[in-house]
Structure formats: structure tokens, C-alpha cells
mmCIF file as gemmi writes it, N, C-alpha and C atoms, coordinates in Angstrom:
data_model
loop_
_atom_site.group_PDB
_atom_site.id
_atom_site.type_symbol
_atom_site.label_atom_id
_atom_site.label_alt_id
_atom_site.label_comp_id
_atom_site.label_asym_id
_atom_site.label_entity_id
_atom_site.label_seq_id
_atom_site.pdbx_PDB_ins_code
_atom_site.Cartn_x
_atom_site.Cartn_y
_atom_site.Cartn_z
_atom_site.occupancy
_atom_site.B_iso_or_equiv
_atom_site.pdbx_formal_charge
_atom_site.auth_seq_id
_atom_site.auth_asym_id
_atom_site.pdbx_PDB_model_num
ATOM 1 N N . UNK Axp A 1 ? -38.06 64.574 -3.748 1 0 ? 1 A 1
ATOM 2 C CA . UNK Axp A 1 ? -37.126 65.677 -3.858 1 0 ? 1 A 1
ATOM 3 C C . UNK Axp A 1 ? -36.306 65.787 -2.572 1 0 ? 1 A 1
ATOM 4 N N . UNK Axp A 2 ? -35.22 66.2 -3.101 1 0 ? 2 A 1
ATOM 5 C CA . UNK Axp A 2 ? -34.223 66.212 -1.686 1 0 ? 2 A 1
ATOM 6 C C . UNK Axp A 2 ? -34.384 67.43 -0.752 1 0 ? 2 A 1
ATOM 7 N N . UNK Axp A 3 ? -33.971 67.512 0.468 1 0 ? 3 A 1
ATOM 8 C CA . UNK Axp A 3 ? -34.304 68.755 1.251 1 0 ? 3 A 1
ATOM 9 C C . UNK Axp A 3 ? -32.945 69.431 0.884 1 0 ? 3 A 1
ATOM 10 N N . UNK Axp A 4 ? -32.976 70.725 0.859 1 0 ? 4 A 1
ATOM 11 C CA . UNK Axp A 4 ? -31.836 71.896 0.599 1 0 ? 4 A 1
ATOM 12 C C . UNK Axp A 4 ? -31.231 71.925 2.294 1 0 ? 4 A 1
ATOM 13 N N . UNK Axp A 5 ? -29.888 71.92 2.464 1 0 ? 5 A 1
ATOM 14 C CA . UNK Axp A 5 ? -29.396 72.731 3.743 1 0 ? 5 A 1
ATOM 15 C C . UNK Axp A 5 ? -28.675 73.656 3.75 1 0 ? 5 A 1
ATOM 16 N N . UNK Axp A 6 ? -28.619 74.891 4.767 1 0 ? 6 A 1
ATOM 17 C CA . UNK Axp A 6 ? -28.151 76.182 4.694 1 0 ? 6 A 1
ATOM 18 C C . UNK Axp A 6 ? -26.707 76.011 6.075 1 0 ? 6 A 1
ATOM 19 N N . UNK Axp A 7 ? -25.736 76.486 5.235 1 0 ? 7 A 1
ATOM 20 C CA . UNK Axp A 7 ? -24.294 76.204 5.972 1 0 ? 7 A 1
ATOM 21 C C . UNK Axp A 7 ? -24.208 77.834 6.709 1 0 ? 7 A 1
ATOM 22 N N . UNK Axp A 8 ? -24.419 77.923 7.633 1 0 ? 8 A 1
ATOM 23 C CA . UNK Axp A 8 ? -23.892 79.202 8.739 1 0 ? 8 A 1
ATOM 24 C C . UNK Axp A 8 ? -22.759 79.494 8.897 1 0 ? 8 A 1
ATOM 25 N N . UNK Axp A 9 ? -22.518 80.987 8.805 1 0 ? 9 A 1
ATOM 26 C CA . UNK Axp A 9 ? -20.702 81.147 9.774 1 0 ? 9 A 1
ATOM 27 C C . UNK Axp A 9 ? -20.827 82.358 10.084 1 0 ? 9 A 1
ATOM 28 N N . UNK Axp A 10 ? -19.556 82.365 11.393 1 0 ? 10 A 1
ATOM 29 C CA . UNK Axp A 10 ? -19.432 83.598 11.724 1 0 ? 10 A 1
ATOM 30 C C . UNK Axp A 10 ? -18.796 84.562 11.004 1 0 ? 10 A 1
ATOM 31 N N . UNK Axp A 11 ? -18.144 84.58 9.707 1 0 ? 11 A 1
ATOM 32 C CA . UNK Axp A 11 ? -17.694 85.201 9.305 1 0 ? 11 A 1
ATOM 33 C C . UNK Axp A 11 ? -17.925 84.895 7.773 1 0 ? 11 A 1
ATOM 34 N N . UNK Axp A 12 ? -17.521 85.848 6.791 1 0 ? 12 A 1
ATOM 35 C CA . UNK Axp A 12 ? -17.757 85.785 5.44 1 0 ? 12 A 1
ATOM 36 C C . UNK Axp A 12 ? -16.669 84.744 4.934 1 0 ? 12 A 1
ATOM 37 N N . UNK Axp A 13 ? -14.802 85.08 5.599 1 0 ? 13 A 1
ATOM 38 C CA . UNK Axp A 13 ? -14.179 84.38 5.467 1 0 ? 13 A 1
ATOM 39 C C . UNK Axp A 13 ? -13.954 82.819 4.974 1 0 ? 13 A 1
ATOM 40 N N . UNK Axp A 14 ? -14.87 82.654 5.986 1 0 ? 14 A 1
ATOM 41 C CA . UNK Axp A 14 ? -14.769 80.988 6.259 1 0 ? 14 A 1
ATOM 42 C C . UNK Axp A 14 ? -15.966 80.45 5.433 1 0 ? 14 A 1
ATOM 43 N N . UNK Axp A 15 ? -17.171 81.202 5.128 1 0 ? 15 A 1
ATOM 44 C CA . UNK Axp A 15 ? -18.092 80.473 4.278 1 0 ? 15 A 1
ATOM 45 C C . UNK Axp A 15 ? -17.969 80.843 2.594 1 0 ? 15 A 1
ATOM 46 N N . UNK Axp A 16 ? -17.082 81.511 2.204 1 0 ? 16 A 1
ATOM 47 C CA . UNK Axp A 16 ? -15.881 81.552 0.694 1 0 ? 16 A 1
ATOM 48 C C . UNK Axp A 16 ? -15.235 80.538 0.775 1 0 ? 16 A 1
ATOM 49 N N . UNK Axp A 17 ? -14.303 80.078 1.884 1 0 ? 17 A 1
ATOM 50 C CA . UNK Axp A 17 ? -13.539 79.334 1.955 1 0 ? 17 A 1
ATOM 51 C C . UNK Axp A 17 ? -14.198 77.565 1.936 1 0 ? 17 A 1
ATOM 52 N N . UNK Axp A 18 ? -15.174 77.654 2.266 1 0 ? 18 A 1
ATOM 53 C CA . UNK Axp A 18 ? -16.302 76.221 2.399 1 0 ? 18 A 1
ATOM 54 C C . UNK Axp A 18 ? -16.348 76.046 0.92 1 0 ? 18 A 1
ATOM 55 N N . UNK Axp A 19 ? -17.396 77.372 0.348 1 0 ? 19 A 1
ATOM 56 C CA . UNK Axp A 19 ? -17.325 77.076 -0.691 1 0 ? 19 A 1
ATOM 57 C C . UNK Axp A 19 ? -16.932 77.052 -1.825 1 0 ? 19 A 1
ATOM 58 N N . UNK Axp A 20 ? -15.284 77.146 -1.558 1 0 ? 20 A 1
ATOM 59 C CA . UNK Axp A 20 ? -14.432 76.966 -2.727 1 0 ? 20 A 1
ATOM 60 C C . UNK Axp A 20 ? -14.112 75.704 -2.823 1 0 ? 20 A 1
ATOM 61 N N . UNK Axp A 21 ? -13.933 74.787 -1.504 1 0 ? 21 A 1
ATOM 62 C CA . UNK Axp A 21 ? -13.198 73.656 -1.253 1 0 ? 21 A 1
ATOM 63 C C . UNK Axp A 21 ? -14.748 72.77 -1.467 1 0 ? 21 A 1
ATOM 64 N N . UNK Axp A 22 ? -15.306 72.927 -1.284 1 0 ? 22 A 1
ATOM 65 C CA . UNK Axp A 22 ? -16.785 71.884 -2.043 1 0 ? 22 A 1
ATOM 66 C C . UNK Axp A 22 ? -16.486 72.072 -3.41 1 0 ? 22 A 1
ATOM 67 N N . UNK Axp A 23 ? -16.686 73.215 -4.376 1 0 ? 23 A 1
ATOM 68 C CA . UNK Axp A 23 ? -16.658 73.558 -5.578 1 0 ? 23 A 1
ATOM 69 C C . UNK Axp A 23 ? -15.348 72.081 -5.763 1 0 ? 23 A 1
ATOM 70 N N . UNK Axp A 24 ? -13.976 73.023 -5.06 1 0 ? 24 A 1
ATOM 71 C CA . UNK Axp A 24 ? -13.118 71.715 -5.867 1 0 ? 24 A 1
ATOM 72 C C . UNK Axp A 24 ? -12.952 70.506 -6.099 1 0 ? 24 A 1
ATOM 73 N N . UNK Axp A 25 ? -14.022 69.64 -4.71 1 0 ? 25 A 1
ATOM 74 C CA . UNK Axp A 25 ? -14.383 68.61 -4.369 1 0 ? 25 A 1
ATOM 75 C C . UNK Axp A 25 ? -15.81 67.71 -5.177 1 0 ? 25 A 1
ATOM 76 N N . UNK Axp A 26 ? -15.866 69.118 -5.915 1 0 ? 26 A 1
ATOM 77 C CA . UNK Axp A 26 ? -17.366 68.466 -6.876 1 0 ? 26 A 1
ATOM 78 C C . UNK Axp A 26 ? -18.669 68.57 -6.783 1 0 ? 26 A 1
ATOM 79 N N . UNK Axp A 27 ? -18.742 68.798 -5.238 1 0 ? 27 A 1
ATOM 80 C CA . UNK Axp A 27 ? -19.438 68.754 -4.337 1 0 ? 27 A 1
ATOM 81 C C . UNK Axp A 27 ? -20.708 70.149 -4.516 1 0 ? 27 A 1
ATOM 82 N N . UNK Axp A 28 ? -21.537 69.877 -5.292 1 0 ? 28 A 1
ATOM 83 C CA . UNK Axp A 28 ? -22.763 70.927 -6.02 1 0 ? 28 A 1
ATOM 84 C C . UNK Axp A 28 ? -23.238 71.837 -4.668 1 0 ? 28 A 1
ATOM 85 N N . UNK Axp A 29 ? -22.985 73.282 -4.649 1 0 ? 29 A 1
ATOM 86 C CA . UNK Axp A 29 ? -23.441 73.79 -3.337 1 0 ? 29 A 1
ATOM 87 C C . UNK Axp A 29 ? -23.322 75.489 -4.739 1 0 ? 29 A 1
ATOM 88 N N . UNK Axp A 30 ? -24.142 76.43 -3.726 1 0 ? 30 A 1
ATOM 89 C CA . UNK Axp A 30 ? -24.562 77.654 -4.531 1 0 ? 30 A 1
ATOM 90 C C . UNK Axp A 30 ? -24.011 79.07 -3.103 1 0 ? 30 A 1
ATOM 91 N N . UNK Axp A 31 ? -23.603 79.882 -2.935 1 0 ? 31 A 1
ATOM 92 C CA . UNK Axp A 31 ? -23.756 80.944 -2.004 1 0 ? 31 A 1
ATOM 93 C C . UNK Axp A 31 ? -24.816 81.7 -2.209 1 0 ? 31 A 1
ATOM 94 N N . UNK Axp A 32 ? -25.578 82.18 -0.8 1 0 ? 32 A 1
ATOM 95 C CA . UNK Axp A 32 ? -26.65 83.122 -0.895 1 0 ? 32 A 1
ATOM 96 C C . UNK Axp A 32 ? -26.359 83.705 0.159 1 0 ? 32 A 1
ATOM 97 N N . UNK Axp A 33 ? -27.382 84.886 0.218 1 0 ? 33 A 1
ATOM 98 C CA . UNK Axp A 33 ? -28.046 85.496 1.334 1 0 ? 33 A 1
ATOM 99 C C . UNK Axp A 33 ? -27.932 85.037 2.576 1 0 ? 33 A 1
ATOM 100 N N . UNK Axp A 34 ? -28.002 85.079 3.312 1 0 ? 34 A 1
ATOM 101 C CA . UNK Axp A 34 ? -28.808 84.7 4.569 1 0 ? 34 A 1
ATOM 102 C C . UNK Axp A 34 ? -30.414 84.765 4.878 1 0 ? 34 A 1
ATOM 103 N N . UNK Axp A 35 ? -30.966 84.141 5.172 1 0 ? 35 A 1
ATOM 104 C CA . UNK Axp A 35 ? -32.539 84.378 5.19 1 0 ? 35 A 1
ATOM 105 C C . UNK Axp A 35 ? -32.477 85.342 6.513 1 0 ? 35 A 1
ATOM 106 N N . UNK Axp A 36 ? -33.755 86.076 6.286 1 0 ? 36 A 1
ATOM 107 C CA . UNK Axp A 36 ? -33.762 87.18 7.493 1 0 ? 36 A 1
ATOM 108 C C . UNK Axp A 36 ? -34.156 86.33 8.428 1 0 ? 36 A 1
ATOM 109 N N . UNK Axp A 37 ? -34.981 85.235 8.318 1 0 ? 37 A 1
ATOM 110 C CA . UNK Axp A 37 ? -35.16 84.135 9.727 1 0 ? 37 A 1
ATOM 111 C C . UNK Axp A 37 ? -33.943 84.06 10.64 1 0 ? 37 A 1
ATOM 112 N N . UNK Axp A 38 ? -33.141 83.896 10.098 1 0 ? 38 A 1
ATOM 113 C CA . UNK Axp A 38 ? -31.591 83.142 10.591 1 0 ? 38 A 1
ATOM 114 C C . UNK Axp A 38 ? -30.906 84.624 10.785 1 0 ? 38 A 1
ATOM 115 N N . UNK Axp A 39 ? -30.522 84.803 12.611 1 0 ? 39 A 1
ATOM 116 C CA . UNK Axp A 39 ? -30.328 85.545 13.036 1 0 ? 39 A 1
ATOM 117 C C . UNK Axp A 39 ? -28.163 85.146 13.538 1 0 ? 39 A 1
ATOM 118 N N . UNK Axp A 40 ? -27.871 86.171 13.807 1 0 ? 40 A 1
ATOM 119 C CA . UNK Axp A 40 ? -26.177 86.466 14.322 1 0 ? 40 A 1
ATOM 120 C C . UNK Axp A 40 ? -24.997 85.523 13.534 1 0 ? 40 A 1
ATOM 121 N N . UNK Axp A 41 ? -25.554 85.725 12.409 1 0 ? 41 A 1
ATOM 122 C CA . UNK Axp A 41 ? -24.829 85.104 11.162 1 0 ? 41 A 1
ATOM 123 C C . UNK Axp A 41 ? -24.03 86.698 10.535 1 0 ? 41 A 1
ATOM 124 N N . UNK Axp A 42 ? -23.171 85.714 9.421 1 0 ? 42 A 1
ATOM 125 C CA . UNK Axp A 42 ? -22.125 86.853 8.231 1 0 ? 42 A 1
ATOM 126 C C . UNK Axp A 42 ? -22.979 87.185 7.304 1 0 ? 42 A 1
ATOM 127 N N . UNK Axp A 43 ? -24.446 86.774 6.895 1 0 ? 43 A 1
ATOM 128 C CA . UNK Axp A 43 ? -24.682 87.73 5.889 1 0 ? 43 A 1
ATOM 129 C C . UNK Axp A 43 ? -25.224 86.603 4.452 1 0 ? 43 A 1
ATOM 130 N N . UNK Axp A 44 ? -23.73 85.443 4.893 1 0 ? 44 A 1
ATOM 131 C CA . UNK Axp A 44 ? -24.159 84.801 3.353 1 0 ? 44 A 1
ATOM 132 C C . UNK Axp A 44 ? -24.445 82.916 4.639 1 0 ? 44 A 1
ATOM 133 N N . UNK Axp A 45 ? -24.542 81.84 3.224 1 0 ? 45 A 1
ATOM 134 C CA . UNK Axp A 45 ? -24.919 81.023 3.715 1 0 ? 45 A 1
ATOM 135 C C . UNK Axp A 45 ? -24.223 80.211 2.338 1 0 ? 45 A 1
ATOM 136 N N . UNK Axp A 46 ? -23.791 79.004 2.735 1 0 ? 46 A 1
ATOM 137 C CA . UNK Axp A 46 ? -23.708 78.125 1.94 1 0 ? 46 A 1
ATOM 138 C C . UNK Axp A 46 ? -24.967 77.33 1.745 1 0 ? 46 A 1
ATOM 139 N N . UNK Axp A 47 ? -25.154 76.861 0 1 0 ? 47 A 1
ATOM 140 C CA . UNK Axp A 47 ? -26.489 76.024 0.183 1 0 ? 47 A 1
ATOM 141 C C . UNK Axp A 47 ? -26.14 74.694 -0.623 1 0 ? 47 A 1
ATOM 142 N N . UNK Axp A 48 ? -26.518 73.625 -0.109 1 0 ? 48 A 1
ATOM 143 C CA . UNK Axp A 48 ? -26.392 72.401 -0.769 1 0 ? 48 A 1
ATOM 144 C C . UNK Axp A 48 ? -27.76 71.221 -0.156 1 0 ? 48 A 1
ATOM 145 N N . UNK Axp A 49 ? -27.607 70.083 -1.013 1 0 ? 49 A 1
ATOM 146 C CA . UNK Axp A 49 ? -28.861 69.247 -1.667 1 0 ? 49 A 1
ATOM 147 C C . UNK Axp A 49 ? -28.314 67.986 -0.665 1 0 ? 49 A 1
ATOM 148 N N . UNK Axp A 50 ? -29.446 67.22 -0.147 1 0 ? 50 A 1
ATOM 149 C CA . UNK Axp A 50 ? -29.674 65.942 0.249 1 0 ? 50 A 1
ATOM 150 C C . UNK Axp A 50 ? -29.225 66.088 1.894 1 0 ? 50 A 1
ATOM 151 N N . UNK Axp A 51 ? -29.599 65.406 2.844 1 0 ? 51 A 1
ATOM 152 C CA . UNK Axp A 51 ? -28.994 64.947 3.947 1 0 ? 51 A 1
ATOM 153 C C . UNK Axp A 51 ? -28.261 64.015 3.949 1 0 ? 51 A 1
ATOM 154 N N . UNK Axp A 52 ? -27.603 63.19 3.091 1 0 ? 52 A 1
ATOM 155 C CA . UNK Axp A 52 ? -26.542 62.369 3.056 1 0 ? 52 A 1
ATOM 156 C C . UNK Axp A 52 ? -25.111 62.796 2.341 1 0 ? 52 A 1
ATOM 157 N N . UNK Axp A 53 ? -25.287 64.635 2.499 1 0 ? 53 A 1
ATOM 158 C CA . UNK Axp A 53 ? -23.946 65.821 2.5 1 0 ? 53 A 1
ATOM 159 C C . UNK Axp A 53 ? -23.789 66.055 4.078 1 0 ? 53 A 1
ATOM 160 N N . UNK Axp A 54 ? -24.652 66.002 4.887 1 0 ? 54 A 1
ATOM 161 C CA . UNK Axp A 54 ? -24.32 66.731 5.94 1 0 ? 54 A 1
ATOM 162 C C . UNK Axp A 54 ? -23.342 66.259 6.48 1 0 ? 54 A 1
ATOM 163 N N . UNK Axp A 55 ? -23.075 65.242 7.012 1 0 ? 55 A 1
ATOM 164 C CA . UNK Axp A 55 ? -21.154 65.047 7.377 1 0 ? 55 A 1
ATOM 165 C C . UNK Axp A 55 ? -20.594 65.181 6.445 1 0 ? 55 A 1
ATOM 166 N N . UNK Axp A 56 ? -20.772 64.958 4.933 1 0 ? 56 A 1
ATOM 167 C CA . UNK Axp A 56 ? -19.646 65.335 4.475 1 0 ? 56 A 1
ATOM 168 C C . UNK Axp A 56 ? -19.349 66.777 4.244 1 0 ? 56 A 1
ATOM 169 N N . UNK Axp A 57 ? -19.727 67.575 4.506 1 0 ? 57 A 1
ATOM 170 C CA . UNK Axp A 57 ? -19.49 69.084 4.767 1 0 ? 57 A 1
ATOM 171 C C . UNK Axp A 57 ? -18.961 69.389 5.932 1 0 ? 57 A 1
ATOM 172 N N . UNK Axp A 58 ? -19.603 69.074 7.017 1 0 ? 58 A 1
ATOM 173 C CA . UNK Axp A 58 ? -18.622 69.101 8.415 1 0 ? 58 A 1
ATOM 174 C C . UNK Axp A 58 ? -17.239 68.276 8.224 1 0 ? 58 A 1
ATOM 175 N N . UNK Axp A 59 ? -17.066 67.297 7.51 1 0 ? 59 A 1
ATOM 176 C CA . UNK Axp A 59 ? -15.791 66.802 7.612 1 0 ? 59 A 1
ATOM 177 C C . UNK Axp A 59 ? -14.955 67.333 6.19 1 0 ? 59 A 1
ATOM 178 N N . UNK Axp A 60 ? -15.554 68.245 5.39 1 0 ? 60 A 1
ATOM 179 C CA . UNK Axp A 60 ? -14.412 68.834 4.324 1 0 ? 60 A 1
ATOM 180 C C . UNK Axp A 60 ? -14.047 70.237 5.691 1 0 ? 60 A 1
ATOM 181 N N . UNK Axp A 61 ? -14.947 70.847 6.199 1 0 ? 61 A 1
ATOM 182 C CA . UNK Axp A 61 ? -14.716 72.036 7.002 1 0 ? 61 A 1
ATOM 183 C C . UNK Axp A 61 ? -13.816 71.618 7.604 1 0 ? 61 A 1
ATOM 184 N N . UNK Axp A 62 ? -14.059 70.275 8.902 1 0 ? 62 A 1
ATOM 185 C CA . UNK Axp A 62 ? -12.653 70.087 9.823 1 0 ? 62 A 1
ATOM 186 C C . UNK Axp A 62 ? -11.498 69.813 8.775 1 0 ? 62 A 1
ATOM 187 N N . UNK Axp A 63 ? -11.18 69.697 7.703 1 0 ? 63 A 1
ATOM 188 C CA . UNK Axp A 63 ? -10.375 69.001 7.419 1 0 ? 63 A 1
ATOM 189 C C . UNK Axp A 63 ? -9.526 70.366 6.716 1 0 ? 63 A 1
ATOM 190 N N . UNK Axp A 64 ? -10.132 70.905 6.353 1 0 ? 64 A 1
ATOM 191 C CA . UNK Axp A 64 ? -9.76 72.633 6.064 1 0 ? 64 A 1
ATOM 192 C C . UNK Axp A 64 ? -9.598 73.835 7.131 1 0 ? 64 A 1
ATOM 193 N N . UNK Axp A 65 ? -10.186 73.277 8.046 1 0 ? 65 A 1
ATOM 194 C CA . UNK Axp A 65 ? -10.082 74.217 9.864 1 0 ? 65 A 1
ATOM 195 C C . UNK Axp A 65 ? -10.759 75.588 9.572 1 0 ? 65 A 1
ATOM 196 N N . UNK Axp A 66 ? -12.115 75.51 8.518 1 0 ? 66 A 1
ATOM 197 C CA . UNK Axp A 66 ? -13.019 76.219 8.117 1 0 ? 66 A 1
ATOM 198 C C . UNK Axp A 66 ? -14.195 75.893 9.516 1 0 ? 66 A 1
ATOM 199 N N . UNK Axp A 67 ? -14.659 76.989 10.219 1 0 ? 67 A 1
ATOM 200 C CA . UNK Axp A 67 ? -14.911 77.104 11.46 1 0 ? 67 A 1
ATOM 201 C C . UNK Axp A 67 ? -16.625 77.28 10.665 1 0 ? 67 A 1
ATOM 202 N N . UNK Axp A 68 ? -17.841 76.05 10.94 1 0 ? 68 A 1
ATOM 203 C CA . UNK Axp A 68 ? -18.761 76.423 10.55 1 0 ? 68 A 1
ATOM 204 C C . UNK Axp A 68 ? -19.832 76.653 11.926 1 0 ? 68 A 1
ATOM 205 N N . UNK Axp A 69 ? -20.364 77.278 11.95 1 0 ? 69 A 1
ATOM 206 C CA . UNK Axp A 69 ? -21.314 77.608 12.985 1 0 ? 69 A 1
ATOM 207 C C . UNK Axp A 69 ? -22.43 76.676 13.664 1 0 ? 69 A 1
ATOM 208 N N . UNK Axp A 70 ? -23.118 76.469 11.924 1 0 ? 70 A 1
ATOM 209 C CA . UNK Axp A 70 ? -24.236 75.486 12.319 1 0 ? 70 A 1
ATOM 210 C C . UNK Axp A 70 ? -24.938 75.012 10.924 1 0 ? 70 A 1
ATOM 211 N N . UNK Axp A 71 ? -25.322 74.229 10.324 1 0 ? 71 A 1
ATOM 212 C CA . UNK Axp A 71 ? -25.867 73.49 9.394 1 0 ? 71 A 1
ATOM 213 C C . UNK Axp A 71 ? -27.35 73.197 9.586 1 0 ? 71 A 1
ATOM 214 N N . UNK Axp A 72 ? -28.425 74.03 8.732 1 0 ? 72 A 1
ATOM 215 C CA . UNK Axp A 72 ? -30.075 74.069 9.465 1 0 ? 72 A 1
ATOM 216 C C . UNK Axp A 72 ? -30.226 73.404 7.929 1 0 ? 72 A 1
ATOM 217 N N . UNK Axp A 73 ? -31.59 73.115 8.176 1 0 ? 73 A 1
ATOM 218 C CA . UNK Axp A 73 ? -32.913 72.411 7.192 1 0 ? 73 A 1
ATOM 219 C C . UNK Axp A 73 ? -33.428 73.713 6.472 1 0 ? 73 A 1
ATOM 220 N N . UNK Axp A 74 ? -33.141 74.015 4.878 1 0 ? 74 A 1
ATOM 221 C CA . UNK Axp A 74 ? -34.037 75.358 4.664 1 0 ? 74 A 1
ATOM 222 C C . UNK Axp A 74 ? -35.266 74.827 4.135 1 0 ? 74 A 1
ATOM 223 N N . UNK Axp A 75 ? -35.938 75.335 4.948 1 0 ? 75 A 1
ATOM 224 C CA . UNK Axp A 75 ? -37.658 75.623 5.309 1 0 ? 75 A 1
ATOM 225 C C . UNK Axp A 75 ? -38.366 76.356 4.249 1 0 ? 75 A 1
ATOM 226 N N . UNK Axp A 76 ? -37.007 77.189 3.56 1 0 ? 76 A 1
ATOM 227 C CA . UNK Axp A 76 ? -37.695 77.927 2.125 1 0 ? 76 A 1
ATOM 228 C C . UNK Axp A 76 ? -38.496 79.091 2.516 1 0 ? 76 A 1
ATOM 229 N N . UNK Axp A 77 ? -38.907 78.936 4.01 1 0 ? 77 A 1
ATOM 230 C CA . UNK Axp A 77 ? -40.1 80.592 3.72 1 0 ? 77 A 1
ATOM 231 C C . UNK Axp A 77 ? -39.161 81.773 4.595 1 0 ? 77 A 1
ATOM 232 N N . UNK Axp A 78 ? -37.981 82.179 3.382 1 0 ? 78 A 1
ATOM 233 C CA . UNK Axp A 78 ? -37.065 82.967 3.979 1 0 ? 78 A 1
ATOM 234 C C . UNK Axp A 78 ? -37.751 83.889 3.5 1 0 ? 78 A 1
């Protein structure tokens, strides 16, 4: 099974904006919560499947000038 990763931002703005431009790109990702673990975040989190997305998410963001914070491993015991 693949590991899940959780997309960070400082703002709500920019993690709508992630995940509209994945959505249009095909690119299978869900919005949530933020886990209460994960501290001086907006609230929500982008979530998507496998570690062989993780550049390609940093490079749809630069390529959109969608400002992402940080990209973690979810651990699941949010």
C-alpha cells in the first residue's frame, strides 16, 4: 500500500488553489482538516497517494506560484 502525503500552507488560498490545479491535472488528491499534530498551518491540508507525486506537486505549485509550506508523511494518528 502506498503511503498518503499531507500538502501544508500558509493560507487557505493557496491550498484551494493546489487543489484545483491537481483535480485538473488528474492528479487524485482529497482536501481535509489539518491534523491537530501539525501545528502554524491554514486549517486544511491537501492529501494525495504514493511518493512518486511528491515532485510532482511541488512542480504543479511552482508552476502555478501556489506558495506550499511543506509536504509531510501522514502517520494517520491525527
Amino acid at each position: 500500500m502506498e503511503n498518503n502525503y499531507l500538502v501544508l500552507f500558509s493560507n487557505v488560498n493557496d491550498g484551494m488553489a493546489l487543489y484545483q490545479a491537481m483535480q485538473e491535472t488528474g492528479m487524485p488528491c482529497t482536501v481535509s482538516f489539518s491534523p491537530k499534530k501539525v501545528e502554524a498551518v491554514c486549517g486544511i491540508t491537501v492529501r494525495f497517494q504514493g511518493a512518486d507525486q511528491v515532485s510532482a506537486v511541488y512542480d504543479l505549485a511552482q508552476s502555478k506560484d501556489i506558495a506550499i509550506k511543506e509536504i509531510i508523511e501522514d502517520e494517520g494518528d491525527a
